[in-house]
Short mmCIF file of the C-alpha atoms (twelve columns), coordinates in Angstrom:
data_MODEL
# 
_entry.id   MODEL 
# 
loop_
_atom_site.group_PDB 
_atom_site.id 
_atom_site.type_symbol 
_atom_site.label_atom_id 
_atom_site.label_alt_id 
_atom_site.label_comp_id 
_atom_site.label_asym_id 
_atom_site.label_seq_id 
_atom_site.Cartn_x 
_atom_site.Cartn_y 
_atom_site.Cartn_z 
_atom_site.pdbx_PDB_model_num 
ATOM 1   C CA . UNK A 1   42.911  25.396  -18.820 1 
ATOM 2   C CA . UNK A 2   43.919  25.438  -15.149 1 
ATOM 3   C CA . UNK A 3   41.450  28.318  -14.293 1 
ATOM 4   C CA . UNK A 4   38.855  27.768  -16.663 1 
ATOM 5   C CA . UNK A 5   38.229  24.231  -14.585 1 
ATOM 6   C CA . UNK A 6   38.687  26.106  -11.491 1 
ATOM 7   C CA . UNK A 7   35.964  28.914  -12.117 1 
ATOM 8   C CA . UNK A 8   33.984  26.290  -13.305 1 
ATOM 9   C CA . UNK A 9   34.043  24.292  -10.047 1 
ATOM 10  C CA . UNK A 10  32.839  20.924  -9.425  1 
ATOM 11  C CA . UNK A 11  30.385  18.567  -7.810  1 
ATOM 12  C CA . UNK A 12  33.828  16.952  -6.239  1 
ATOM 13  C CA . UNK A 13  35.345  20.058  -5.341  1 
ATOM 14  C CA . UNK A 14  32.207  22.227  -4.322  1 
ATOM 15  C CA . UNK A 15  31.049  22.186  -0.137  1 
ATOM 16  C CA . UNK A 16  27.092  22.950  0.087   1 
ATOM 17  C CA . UNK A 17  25.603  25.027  2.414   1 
ATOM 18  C CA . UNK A 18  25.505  24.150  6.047   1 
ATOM 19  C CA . UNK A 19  23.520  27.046  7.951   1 
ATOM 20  C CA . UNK A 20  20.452  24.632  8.761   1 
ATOM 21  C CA . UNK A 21  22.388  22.150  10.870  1 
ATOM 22  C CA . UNK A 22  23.433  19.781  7.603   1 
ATOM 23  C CA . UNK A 23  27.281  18.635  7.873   1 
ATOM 24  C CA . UNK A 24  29.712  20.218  4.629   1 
ATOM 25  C CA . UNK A 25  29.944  17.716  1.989   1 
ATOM 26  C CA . UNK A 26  29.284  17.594  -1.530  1 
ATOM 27  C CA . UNK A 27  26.123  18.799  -3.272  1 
ATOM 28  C CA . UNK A 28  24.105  18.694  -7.006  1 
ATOM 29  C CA . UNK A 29  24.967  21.539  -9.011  1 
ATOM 30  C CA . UNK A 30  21.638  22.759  -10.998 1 
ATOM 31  C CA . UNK A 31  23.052  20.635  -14.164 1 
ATOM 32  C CA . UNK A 32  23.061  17.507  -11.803 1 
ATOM 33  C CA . UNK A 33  18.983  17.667  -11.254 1 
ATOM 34  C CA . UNK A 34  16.542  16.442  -13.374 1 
ATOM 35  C CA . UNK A 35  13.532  19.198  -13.441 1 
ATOM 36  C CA . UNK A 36  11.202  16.768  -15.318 1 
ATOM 37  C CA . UNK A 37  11.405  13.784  -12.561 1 
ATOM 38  C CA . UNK A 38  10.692  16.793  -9.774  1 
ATOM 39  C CA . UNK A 39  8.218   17.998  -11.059 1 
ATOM 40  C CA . UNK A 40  6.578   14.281  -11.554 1 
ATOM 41  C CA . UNK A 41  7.299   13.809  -8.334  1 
ATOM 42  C CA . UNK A 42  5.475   16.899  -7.182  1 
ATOM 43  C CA . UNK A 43  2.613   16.157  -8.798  1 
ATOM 44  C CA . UNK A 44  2.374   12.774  -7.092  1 
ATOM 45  C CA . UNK A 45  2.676   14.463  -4.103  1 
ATOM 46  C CA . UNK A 46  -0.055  16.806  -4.743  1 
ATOM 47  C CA . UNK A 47  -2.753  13.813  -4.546  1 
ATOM 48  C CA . UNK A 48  -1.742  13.543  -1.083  1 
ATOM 49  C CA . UNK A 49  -2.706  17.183  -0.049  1 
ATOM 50  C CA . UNK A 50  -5.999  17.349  -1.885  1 
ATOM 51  C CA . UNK A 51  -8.548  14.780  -2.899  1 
ATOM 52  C CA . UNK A 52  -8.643  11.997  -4.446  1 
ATOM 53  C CA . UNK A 53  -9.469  12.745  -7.747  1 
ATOM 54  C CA . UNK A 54  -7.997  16.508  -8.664  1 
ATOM 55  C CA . UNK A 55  -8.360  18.551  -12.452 1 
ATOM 56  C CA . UNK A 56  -5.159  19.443  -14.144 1 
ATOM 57  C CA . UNK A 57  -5.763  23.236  -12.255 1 
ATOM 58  C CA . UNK A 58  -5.827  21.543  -8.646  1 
ATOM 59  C CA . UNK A 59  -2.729  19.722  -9.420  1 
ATOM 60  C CA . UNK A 60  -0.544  22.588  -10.854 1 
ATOM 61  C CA . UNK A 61  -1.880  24.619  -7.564  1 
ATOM 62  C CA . UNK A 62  -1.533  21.788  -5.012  1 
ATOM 63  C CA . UNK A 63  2.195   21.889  -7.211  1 
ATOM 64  C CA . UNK A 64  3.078   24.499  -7.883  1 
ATOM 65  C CA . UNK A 65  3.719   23.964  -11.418 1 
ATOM 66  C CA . UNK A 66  1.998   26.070  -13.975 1 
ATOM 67  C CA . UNK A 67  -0.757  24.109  -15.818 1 
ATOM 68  C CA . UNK A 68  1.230   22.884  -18.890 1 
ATOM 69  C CA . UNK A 69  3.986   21.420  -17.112 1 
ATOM 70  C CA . UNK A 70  1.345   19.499  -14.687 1 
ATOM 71  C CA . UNK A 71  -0.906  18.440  -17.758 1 
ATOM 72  C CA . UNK A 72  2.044   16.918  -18.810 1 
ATOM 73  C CA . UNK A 73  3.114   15.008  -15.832 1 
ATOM 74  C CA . UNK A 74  -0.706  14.108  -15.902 1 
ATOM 75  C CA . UNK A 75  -0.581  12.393  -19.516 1 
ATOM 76  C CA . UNK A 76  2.769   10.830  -18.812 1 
ATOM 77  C CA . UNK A 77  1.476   8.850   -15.219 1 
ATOM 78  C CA . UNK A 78  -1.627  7.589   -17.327 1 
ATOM 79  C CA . UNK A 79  0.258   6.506   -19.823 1 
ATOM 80  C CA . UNK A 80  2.244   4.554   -17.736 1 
ATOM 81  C CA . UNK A 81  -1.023  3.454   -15.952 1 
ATOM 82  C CA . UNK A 82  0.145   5.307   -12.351 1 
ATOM 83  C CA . UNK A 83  -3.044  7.347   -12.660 1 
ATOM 84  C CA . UNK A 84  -6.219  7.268   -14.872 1 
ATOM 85  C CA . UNK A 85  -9.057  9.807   -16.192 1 
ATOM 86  C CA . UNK A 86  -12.375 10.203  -17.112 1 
ATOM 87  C CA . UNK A 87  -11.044 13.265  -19.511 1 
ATOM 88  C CA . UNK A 88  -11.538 16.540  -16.493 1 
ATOM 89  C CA . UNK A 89  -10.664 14.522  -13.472 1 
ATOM 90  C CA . UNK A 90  -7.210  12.976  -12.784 1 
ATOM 91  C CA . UNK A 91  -6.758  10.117  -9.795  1 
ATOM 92  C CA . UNK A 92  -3.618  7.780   -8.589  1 
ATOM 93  C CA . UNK A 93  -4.468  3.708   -9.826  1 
ATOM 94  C CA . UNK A 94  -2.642  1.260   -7.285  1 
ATOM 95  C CA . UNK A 95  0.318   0.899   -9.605  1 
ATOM 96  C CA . UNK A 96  1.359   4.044   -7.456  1 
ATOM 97  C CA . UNK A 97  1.688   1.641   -4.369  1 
ATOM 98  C CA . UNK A 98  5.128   -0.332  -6.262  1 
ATOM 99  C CA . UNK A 99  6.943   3.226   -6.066  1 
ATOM 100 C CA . UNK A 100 6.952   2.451   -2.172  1 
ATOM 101 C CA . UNK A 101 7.358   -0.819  -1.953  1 
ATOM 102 C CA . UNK A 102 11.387  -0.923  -1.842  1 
ATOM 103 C CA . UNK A 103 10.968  1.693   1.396   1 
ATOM 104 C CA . UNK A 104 8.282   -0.843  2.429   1 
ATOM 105 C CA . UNK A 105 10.570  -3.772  1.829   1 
ATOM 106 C CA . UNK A 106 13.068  -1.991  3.775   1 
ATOM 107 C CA . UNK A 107 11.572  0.071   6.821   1 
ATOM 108 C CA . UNK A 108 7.780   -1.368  6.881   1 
ATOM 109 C CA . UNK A 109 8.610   -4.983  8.152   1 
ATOM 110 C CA . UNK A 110 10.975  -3.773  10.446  1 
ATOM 111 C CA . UNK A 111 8.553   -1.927  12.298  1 
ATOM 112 C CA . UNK A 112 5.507   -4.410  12.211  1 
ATOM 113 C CA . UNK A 113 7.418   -7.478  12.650  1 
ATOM 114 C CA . UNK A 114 8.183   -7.093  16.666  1 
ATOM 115 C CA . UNK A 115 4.107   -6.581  16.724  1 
ATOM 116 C CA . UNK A 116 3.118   -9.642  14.611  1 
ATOM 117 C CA . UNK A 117 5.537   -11.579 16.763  1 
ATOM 118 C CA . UNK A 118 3.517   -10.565 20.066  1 
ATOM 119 C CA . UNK A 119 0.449   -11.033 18.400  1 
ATOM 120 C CA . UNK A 120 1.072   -14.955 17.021  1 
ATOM 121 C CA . UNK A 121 2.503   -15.981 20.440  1 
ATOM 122 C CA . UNK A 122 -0.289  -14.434 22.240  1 
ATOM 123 C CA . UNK A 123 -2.986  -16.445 19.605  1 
ATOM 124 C CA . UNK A 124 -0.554  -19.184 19.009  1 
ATOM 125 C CA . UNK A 125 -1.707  -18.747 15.742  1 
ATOM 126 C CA . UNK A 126 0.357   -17.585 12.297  1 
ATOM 127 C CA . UNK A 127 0.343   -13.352 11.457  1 
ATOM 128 C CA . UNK A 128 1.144   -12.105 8.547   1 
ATOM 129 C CA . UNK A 129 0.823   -7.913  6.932   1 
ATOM 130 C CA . UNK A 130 1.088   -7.346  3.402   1 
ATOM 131 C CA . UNK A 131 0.455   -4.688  1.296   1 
ATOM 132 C CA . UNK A 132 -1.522  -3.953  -1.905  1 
ATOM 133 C CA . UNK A 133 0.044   -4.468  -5.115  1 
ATOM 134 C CA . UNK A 134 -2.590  -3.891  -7.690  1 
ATOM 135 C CA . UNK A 135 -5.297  -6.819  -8.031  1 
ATOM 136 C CA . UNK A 136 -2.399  -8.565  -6.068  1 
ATOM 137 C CA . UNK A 137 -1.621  -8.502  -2.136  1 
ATOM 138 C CA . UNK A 138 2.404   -8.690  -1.706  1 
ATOM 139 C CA . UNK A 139 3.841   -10.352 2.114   1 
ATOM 140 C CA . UNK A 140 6.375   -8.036  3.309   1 
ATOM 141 C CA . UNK A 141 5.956   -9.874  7.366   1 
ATOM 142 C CA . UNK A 142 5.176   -13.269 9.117   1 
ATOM 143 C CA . UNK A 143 5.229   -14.590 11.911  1 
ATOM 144 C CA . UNK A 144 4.172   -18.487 11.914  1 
ATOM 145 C CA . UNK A 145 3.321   -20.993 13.962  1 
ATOM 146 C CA . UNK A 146 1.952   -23.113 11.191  1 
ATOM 147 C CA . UNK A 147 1.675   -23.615 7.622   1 
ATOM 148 C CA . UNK A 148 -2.426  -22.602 6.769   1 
ATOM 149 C CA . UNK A 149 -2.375  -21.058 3.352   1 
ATOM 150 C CA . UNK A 150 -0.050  -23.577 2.189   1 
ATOM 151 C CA . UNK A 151 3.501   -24.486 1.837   1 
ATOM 152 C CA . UNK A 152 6.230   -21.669 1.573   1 
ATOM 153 C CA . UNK A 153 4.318   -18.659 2.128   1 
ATOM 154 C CA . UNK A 154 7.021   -16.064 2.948   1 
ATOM 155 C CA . UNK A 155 8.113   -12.333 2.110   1 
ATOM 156 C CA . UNK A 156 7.765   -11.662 -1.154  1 
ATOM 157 C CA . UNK A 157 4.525   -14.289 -2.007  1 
ATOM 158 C CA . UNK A 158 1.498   -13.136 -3.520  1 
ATOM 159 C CA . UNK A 159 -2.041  -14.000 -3.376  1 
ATOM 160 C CA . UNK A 160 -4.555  -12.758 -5.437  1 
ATOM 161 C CA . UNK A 161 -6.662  -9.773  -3.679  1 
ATOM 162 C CA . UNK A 162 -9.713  -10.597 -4.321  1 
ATOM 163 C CA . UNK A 163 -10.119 -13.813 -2.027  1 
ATOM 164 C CA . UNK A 164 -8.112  -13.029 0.911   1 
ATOM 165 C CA . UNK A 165 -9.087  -11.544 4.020   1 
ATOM 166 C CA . UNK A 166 -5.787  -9.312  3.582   1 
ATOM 167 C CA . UNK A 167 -6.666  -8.153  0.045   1 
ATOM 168 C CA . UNK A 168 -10.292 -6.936  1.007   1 
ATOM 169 C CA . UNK A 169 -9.388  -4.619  3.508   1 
ATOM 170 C CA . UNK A 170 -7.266  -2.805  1.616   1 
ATOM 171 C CA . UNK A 171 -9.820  -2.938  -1.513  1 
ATOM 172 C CA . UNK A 172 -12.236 -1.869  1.393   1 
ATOM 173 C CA . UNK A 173 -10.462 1.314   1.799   1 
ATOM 174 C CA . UNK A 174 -9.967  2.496   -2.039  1 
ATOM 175 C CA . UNK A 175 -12.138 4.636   -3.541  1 
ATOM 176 C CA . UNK A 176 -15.556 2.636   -4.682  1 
ATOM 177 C CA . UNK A 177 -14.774 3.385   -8.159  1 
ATOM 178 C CA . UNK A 178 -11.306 2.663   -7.824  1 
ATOM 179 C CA . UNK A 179 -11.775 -0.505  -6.020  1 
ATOM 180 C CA . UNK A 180 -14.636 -1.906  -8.849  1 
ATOM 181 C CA . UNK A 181 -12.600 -0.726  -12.005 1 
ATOM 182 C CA . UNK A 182 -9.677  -3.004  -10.130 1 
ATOM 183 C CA . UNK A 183 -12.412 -5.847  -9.572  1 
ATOM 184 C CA . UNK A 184 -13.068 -5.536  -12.898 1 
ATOM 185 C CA . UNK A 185 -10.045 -5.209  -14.589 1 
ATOM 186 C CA . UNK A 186 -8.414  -8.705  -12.644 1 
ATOM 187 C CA . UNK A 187 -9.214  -12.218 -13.196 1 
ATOM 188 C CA . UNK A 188 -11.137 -13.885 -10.375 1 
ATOM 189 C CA . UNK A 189 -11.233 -17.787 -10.892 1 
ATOM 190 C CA . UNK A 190 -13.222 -19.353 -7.973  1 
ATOM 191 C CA . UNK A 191 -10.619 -21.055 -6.549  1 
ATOM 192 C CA . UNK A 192 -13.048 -23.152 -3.942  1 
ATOM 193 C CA . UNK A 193 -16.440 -23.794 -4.056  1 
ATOM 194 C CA . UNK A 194 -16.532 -20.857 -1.594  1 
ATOM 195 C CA . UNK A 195 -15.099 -18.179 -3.480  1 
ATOM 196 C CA . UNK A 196 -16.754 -15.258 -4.577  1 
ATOM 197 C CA . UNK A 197 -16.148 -14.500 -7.814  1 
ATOM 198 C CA . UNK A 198 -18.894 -11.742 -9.114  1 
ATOM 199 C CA . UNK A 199 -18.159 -7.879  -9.314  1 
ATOM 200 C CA . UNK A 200 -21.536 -7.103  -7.331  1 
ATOM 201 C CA . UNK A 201 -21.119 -9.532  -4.591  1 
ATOM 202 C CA . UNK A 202 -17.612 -8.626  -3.924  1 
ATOM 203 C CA . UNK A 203 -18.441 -5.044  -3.965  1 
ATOM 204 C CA . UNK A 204 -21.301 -5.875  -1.315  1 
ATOM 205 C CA . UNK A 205 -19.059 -7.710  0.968   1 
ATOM 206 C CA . UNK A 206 -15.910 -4.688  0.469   1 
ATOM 207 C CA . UNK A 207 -19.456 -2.663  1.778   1 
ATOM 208 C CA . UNK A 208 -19.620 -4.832  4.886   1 
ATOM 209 C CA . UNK A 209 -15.853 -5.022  5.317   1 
ATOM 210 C CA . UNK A 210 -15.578 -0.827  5.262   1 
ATOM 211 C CA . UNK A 211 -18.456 -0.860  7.473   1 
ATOM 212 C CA . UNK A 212 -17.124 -3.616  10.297  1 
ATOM 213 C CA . UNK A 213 -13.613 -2.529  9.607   1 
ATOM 214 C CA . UNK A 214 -12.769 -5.933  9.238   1 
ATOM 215 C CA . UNK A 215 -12.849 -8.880  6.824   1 
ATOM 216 C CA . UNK A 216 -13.134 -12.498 7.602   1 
ATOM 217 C CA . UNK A 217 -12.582 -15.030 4.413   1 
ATOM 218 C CA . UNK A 218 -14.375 -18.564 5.282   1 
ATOM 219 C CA . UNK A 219 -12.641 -21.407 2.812   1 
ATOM 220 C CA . UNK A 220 -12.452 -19.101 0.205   1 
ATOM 221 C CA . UNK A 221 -9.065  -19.312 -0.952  1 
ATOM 222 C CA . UNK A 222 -8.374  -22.697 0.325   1 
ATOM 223 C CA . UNK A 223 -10.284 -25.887 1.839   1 
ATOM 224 C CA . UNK A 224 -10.109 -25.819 5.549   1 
ATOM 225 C CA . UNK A 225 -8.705  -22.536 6.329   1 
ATOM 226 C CA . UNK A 226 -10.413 -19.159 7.597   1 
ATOM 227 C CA . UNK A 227 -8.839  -16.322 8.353   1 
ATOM 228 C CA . UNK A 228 -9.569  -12.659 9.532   1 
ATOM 229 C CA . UNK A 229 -7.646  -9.458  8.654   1 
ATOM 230 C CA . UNK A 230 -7.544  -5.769  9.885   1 
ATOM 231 C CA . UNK A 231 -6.177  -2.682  8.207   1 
ATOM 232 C CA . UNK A 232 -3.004  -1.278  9.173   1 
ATOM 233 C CA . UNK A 233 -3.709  2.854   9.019   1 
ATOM 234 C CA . UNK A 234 -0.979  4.819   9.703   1 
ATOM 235 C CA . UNK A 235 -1.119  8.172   11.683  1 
ATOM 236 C CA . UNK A 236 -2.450  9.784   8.902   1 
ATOM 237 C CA . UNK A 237 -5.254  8.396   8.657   1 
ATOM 238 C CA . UNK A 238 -4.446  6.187   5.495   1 
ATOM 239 C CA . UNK A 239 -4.641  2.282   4.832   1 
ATOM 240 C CA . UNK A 240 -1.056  0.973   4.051   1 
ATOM 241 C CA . UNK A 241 -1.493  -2.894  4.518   1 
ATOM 242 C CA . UNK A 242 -2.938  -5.002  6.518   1 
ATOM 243 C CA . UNK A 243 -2.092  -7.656  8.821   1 
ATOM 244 C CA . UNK A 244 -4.299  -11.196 9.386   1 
ATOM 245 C CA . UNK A 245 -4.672  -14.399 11.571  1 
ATOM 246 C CA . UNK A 246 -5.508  -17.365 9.836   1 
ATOM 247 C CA . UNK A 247 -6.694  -20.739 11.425  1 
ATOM 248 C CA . UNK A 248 -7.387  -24.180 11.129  1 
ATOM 249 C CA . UNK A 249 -11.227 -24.151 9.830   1 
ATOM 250 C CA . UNK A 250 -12.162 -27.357 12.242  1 
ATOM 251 C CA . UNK A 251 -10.396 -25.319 15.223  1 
ATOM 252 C CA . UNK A 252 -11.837 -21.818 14.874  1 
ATOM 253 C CA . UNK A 253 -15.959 -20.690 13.759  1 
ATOM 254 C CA . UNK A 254 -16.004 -17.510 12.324  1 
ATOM 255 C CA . UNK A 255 -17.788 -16.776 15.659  1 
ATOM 256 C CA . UNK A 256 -14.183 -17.511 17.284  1 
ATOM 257 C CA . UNK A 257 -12.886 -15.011 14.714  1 
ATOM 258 C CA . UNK A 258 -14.302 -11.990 15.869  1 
ATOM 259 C CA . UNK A 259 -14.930 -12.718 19.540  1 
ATOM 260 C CA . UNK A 260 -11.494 -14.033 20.292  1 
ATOM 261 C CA . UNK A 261 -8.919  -12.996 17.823  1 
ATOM 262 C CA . UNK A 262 -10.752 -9.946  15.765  1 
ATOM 263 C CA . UNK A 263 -9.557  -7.604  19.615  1 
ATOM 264 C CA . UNK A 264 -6.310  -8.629  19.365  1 
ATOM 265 C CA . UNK A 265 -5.237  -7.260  15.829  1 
ATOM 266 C CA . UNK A 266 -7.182  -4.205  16.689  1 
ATOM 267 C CA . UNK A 267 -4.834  -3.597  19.561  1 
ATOM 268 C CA . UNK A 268 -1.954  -3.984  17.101  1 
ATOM 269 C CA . UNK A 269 -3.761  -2.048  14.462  1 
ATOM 270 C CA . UNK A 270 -3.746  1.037   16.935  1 
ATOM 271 C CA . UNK A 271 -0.248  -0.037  18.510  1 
ATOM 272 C CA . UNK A 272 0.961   0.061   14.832  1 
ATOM 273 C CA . UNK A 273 -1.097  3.827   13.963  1 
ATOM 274 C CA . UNK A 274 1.003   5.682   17.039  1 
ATOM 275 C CA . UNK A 275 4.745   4.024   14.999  1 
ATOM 276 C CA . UNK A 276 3.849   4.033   11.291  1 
ATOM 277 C CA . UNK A 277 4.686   7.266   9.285   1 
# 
């Protein structure tokens, strides 16, 4: 029995490889891995290195996986409502974002929050970045000097996209498609007597916003309060949140907005492209 366990090995008892610089410790044996979760994972991946909508041939190349193995992958992430297709061509839905969000929770604060520090004491105004969570815009960093969106608005809170400055430049930066099916798909109850509430006016202004590469949101999600929001684009290129001012309507114009405070989060926004992976 001895040397039957002992031929067998281990994963307690086995040292791994260490002729590319990694320290001897202990290592998955080939029964340890899960090939289906890998090869989801690769397939994930593969919208990253192509476009943004790929055929089940793209994605088993951009893979590596032969075709039925990524067709399957394919079916499974729709059903589960991480991708969508029109029956040929596959894309990623913004469910993908929550797969991130516990490195986000984790690493993405940390590096924004000395910058959204800088930026409020500079303004003397409140900061905040969140990211995108679906037809939902999740806090992950604050730094306040008041209370404008209301009471308790911390890590963690979430508004609803469509309304806040924070939520349209992120929309702004989807695919149009992608961005209208998520319009669509989410309820938009006018809030104020500001809010824009219509698919085709909300499309228009996420026209503007791409365009200005900016957003400014006057009373729309509350009475009294305006605020203005830039996208936070890492170095490659992509829109991973966003970070916004928001003000006191009777102390700031949307005028004030862009002339005053709209250069100083696009200092941070390219302070914050040079850190962010």
């Amino acid at each position: 029995m001895e040397a039957r366990n002992s031929r067998r090995g281990s994963v307690a008892d086995t040292k791994g490889p260490n002729d590319e610089g990694q320290p001897e410790g202990r290592y998955l044996q080939s029964v340890d891995r899960m090939g289906g979760f890998a090869k989801g994972l690769a397939v994930i991946e593969a919208f990253g290195k192509g476009r943004n909508t790929l055929t089940i041939a793209e994605v088993a190349r951009l893979s590596g996986l032969d075709r039925a193995s990524a067709r399957r992958c394919l079916l499974t992430l729709v059903e589960a409502k991480y991708a969508s297709t029109d029956g040929r061509y596959f894309e990623l839905t913004p469910r993908i974002l929550r797969l991130g969000h516990s490195y986000m929770a984790a690493s993405l604060p940390r590096l924004i929050q000395p910058t959204l520090d800088h930026l409020s004491d500079t303004l003397r105004e409140s900061v905040s970045a969140a990211v995108l969570d679906g037809h939902e815009v999740v806090y992950i960093a604050r730094a306040a000097h008041h209370r404008i969106i209301g009471p308790g608005l911390h890590p963690g809170s979430r508004l609803p996209a469509f309304c806040t400055s924070l939520g349209r430049v992120m929309l702004a930066a989807l695919p149009v498609d992608q961005a209208k099916a998520l319009l669509s798909g989410s309820e938009r109850p006018a809030i104020t007597s500001y809010t824009i509430t219509k698919v085709p006016e909300l499309m228009a202004e996420l026209k503007r916003v791409r365009e200005n590469g900016y957003s400014i949101i006057d009373q729309e999600m509350e009475i009294g309060s305006r605020s203005i929001a830039v996208p936070i684009v890492n170095f490659a290129g992509h829109t991973i949140a966003g970070i916004t001012v928001a003000v006191h309507a009777v102390r700031a114009e949307p005028e004030r907005l862009r002339d005053e405070i709209l250069p100083h989060l696009l200092d941070a926004k390219a302070q914050l492209g040079a850190i962010l992976p």
